[in-house]
N, C-alpha and C positions, 0 to 999 in steps of 0.2 A: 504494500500500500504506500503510497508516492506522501511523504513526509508535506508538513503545513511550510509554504513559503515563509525566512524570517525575515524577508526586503519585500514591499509592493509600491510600484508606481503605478496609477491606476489613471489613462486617460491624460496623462500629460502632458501639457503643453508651455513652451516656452518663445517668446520672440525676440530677436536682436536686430535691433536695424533696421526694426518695419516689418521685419517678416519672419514667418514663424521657422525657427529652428528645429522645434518639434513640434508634432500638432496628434492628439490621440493616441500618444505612445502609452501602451503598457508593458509593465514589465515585472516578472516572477521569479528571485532567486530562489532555490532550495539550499537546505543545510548542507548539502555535499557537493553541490554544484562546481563543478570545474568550465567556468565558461572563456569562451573567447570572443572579445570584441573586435568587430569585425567595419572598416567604414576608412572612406576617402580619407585623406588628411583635409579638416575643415567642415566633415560631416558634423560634429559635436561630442565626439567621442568624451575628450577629458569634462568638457560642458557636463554631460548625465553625467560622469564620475563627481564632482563637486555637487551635484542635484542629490544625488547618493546621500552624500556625506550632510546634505542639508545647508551647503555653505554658499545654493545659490538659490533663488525663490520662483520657485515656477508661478507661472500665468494662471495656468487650470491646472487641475488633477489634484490627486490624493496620496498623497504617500505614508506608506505604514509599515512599523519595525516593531516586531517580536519583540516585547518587555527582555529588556536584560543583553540584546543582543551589541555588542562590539565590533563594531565597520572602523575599521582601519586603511587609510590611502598609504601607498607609495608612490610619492607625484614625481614627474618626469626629471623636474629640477627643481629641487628641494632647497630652502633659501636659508643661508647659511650666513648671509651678512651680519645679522645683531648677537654671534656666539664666537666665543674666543679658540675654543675646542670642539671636535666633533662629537663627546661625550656630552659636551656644554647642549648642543644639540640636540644628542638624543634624549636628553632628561628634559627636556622642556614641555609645555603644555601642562593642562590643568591633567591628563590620561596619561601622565607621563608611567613611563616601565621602571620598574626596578633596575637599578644597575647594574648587579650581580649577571640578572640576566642580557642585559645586553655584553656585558663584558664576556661572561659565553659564547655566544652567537659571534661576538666579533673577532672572539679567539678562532674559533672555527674558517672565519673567513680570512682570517690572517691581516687584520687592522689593525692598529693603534688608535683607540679611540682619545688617547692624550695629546694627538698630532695636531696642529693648528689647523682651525679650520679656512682661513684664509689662502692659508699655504699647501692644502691639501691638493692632490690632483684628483681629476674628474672618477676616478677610480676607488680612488680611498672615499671620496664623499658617497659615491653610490651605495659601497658597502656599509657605509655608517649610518647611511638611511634603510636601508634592506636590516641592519642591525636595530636598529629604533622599532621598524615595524614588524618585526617576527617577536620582538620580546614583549610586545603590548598583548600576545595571545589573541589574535582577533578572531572572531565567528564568522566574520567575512571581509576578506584581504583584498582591496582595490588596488591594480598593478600597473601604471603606466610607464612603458618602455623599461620594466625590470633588468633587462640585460644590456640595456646601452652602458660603456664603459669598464663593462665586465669583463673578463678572463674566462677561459675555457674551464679552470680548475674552480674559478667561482660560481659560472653557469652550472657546471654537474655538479656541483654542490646545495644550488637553489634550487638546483632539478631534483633532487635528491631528498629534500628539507618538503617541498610540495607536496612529495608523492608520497610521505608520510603523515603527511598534516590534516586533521584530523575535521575543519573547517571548510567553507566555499571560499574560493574565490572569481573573481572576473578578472581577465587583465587584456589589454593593449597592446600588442605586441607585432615589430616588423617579422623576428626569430621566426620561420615556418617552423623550424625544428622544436623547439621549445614549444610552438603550442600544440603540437604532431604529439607530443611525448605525452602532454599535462594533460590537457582538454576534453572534456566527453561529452560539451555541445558549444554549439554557436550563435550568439546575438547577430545579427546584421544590419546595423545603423544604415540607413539607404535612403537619400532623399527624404530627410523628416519623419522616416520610419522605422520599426524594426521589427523584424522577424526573427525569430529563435530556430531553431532544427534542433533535440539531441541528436547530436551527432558530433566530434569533434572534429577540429581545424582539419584533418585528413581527410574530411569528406565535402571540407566547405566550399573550392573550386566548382565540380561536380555541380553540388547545388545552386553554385550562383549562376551556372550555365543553363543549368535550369529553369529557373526562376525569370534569366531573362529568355528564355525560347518563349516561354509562357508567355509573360509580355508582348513576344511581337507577335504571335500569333492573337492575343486581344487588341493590338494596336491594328491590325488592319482593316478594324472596325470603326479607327478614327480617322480626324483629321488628318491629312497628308504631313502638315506641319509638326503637328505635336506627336506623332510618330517619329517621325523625325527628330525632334528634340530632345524625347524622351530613350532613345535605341542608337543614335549613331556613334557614340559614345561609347554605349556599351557593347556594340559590334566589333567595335576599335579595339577592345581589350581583350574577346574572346578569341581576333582573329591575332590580336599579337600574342598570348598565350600559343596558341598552334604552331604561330610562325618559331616562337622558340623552342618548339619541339623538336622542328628542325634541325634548330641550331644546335641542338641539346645531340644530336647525333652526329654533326659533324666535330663538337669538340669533344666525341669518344674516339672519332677517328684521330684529331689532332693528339691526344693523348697518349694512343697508339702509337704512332708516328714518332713521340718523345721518347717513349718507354726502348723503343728499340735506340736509342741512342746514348741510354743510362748505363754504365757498366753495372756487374755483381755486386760491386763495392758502394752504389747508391750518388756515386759523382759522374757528371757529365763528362764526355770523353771531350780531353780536352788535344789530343793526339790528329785533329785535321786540318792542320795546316796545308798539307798539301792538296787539301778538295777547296778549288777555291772558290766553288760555289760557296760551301758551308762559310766559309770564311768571310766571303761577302757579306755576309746574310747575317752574321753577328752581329750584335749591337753593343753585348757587355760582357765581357770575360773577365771571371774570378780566375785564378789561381793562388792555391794553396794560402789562403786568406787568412790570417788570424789575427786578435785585437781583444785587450783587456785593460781592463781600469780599478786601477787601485790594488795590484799583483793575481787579479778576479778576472781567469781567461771567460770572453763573452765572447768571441767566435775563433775557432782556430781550426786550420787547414783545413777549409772549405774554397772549392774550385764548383766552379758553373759555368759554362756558357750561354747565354741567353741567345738567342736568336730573335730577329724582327719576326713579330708576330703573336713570341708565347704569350702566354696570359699566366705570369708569378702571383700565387698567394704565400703571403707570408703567417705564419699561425704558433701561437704559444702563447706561455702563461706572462703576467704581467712582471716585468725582470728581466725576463728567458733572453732580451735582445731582442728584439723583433726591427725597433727604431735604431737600434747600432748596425744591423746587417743591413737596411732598406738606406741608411748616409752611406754603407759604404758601397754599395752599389751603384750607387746614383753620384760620388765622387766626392760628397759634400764631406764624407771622413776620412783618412788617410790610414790605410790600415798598417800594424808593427809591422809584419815581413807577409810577405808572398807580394800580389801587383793586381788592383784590378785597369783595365783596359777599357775605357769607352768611345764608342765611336763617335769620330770629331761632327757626322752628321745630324747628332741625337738633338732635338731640344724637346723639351720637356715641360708639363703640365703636372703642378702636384693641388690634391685636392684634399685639405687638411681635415679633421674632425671640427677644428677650431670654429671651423666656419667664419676666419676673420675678416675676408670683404664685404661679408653684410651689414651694409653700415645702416642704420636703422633710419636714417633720417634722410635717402635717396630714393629716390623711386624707384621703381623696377625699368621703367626705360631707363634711365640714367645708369643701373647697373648692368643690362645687357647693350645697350647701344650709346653711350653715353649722352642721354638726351635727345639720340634723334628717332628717326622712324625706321632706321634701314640697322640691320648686322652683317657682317661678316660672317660666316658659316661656314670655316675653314675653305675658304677662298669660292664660296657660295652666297651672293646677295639674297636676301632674305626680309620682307618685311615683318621689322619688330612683333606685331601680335599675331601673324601667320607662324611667328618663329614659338612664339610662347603657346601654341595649343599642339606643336611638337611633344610639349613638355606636361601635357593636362594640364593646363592652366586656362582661364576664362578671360580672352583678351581686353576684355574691358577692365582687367588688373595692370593696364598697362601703364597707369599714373600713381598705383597704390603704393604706398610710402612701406618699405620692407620692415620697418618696425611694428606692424599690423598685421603679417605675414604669421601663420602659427612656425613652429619650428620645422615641422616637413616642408611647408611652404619654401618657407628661405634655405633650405635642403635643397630641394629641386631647380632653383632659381641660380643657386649655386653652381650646381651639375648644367644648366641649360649656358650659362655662362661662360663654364672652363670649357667645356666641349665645345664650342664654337670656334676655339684658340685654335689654328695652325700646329701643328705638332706632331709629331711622329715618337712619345714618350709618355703613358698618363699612369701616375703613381696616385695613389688612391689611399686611403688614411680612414680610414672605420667611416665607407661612402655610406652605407646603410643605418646609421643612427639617424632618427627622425623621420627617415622614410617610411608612404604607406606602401601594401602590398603592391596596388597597381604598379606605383613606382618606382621597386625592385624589379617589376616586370621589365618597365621600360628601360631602367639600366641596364641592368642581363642584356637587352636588345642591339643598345647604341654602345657595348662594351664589346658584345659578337660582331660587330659592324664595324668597328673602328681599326682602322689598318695599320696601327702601329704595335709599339709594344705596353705591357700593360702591369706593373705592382699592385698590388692589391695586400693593404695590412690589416684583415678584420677575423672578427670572431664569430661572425655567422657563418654557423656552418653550412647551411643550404645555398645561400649564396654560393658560396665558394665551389661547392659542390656542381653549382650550375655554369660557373663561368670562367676554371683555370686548369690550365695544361699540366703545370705544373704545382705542388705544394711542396712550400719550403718548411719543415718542422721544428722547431728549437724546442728545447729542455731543458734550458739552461744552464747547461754542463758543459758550454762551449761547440758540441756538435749540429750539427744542421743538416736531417733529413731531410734529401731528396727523390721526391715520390712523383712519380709521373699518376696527374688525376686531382682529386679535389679532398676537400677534409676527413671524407668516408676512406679512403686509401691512405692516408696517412694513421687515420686512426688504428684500423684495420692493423696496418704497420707496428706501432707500439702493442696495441694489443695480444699480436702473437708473439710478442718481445717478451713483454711480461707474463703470459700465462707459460712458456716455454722457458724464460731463464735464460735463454741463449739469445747468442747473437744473431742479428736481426736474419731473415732469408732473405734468399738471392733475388733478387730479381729479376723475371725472365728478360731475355735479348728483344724479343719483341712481345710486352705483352699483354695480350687481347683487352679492349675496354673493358667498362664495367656494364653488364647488359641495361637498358634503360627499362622504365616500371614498362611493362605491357597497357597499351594505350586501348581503348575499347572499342570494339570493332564501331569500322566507321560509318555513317549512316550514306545509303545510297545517293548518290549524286546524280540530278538529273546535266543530262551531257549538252551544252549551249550549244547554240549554233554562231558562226564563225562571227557574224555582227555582234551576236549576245556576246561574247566573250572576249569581242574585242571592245566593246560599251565597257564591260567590267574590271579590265584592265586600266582603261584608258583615261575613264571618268572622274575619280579621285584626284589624278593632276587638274584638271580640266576645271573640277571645284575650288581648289586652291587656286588658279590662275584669276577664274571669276571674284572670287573673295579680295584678294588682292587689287584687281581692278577695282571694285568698290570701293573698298580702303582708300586708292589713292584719288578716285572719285571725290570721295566726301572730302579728302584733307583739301584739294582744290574750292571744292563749295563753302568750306571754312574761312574762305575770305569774304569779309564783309563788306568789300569795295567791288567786287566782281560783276555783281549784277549788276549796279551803276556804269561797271569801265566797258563793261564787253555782257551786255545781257542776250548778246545771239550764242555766246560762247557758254554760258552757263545754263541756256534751256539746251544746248548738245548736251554738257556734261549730265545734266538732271535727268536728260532720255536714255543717257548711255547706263547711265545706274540702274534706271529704270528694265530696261535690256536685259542685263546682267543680273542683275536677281532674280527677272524671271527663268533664265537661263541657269540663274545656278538651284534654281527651286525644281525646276522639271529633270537637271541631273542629279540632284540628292535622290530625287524619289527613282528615278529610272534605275539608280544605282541598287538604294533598296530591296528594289524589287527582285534584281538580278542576284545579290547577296542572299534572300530567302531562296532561289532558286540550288544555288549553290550548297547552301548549310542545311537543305532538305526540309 
């Protein structure tokens, strides 16, 4: 018998800005609930977390809490200015925890909760907040972005800490892995709304493919427009999912192709010189590398060659080196003995955690075009808010001051930014903090697409998994495994390290990817004919081009002298707009149509 809900929101409703954020939401925790929240960056997600917690006032609805019960947040960035100490921290509030018990829990996690809290890095503070909110005992644990900043040894630790905890929680999360592991149903924030499934994050993909078929098959009951409005978007995203399935098999094959080039011994052959293809084609060669600080060897005889193309992930615990190996790579360190080599043609794009160009008080034209209407797009002109729905963004954000931005937001804005740069080098620094799922999709995407070479320093495993040739491993003992594949093969690696006691195996000369999940059989495809299929190819530029022309339509009609100077030249412009929307309205829909043809 299905236990009494201890959270209800009942009919919720909330508006900001004129317009409703939520409207009719209900919502049912149970006492064991493991849920995943699921929603755009911008849907409302941390929004209901603070409605939760009581600390924002809804419009309508009812909210009601089981006498006695204890809702606990851990908010994404937890504010640390008026404490001297992170213990100073965790003991505060009127619900503060015992400090025995946090000093527990922080032992575990390998914190110093005496550290200053000013001085602390983004790591120490997460655990200091994850140590706050585990010793308060809650009945229902609110999670947002739990594992940003975290370590691989701290994640299986919170993963570990969860799957024993005795309470519900909800949480927030980019981690697929992490909510794959925890979850055993899903919320799904969606346009003002939400829908539940039991089922957890492993089946949420699946469902939301679902949900939107459903959709367009009620939508062709409607308006041409709001069909339109309501599905081209979400067409966008089920066809870029697909499209990296693709991808997802061609870097088994690049993987492959690596694998046969690793010797026994787990280092890249660095013996071809005389192939001068391969030799070409290198970008950055390690030899016998090592470098220690403070008589504390942190990398030593490590040799790589990198080649244009690979996709490096680097991975380990917070210490292990990760930031000494990824300077000395990229030249900014000088390692004691061995030599790394880089090619004099490299330039480089590095995309920090920091997130330090988002300056809050610029617009977002100013930070992608510097105030005008046009980018560069690695040597691709591009109008500005053509460039910004590349990125899921609503080009009428194209004056929003990036201090207003939620933190995926200025994430993405980010990424839309450095990718634009000319380069042929993009080093990447924990890309996935703050991003929502969609927009791990679309990096995975524009990360398969980008023809140079590519560092990657994160702790998502799935990411990783989706999008590197190579995994570089530290331990912090100074060695650095070299695993042709992504964090599941490296793991894999230690694994059989440690359940065997021995040294590590061999690795085959060439060897075979990792099979991908079995995709489900595909639904029949009605077969176009050679107009239809050249419409459905051809159409999607055709709408941008249209778009584009209106854009600069209207920035033309935005002079207020025009009509007076030349009003023959502005009733053309106003017919040509005219034209063109209707043009681009009878190709959305023709497109539509030919897309439901296709997806059955």
């Amino acid at each position: 018998m299905a236990l009494p809900p201890i959270l209800s929101w009942e009919k919720l409703g909330l508006q900001q800005g004129g317009r409703w954020l939520f409207q009719g939401l209900d919502l049912h925790v149970g006492p064991r609930d493991r849920l995943a929240l699921i929603g755009r960056n911008g849907a409302g997600k941390t929004t209901l977390f603070r409605m939760i917690m009581d600390q924002t006032e809804a419009d309508r609805g009812e909210r009601k809490v089981k006498p006695g019960t204890r809702i606990v947040v851990l908010e994404q960035e937890p504010d640390f200015a008026d404490f001297d100490t992170l213990m100073d921290f965790a003991l505060s509030g009127i619900d503060a925890p015992a400090a025995h018990e946090v000093e527990a829990i922080a032992g575990q996690l390998g914190i110093d909760m005496a550290t200053s809290a000013e001085s602390a890095s983004g790591g120490e503070r997460r655990r200091a907040a994850i140590a706050r909110a585990l010793a308060m005992d809650p009945d229902l644990l609110l999670m947002d972005e739990p594992t940003n900043h975290l370590d691989l040894a701290a994640i299986d630790w919170l993963e570990d800490w969860l799957t024993r905890y005795k309470g519900a929680f909800i949480v927030i999360s980019h981690d697929r892995t992490f909510l794959k592991r925890l979850t055993n149903a899903t919320l799904w924030l969606d346009r003002g709304t939400i829908r539940r499934k039991d089922v957890g994050f492993g089946g949420y993909e699946a469902w939301e493919e679902q949900v939107y078929a459903e959709e367009a098959r009620a939508a062709d009951r409607l308006d041409a427009k709001l069909k339109l409005e309501a599905h081209w978007l979400e067409r966008g995203v089920t066809a870029r999912r697909k499209r990296n399935q693709g991808r997802l098999e061609a870097l088994y094959k690049m993987r492959a192709q690596r694998a046969a080039m690793i010797t026994p011994g787990a280092t890249a052959k660095l013996g071809l010189e005389a192939d001068s293809d391969n030799k070409s084609k290198s970008v950055i060669v390690a030899d016998k590398v090592s470098k220690a600080f403070e008589n504390r060897k942190i990398i030593k005889d490590f040799s790589l060659r990198i080649q244009r193309g690979d996709r490096i992930g680097i991975v380990g615990s917070n210490g292990a080196g990760k930031t000494t190996l990824l300077k000395l790579l990229t030249g900014e360190l000088e390692p004691d003995s061995g030599s790394v080599t880089i090619a004099r043609t490299l330039t480089g794009v590095m995309i920090d955690q920091q997130r330090s160009l988002m300056q809050p008080g610029k617009s977002v034209r100013e930070v992608l075009a510097e105030g005008g209407d046009w980018i560069d797009v690695r040597g691709v002109r591009k109008h500005v808010q053509g460039y910004l729905k590349e990125f899921l963004f609503d080009p009428g954000l194209v004056d929003t001051k990036v201090g207003t931005l939620s933190g995926g937001e200025r994430s993405r804005l980010l990424l839309a930014r450095e990718f634009a740069r000319k380069s042929n080098l993009l080093v990447l620094d924990e890309p996935t903090n703050d991003l929502d799922l969609e927009t791990l999709d679309l990096l995975q995407e524009v990360i398969a697409d980008y023809d140079g070479t590519v560092l990657i320093v994160s702790h998502d495993r799935d990411f990783l998994d989706r999008t590197v040739t190579i995994t570089l491993g530290l331990d912090g003992s100074g060695t650095v495994d070299i695993v042709a594949g992504g964090y599941e093969d490296w793991e894999a690696r230690r694994m059989s390290r440690t359940v065997s006691g021995k040294p590590k195996p061999k690795l085959p000369e060439a060897a075979p990817p990792p099979a991908p999940t079995p995709a489900p059989p595909a639904p029949k495809i009605a077969k176009l004919s050679y107009k239809d299929q050249r419409d459905y190819d051809q159409l999607p530029a055709r709408i941008e081009e249209l778009e584009l022309a209106i854009l600069r339509g209207e920035e033309i009609l935005s002079d207020p002298d025009l009509f007076t100077a030349d009003p023959q030249r502005f009733a053309n412009i106003s017919k040509g707009i005219e034209n063109a929307r209707s043009e681009k309205e009878a190709a959305e829909e023709r497109w539509l149509g030919l897309a439901e043809l296709v997806e059955g």
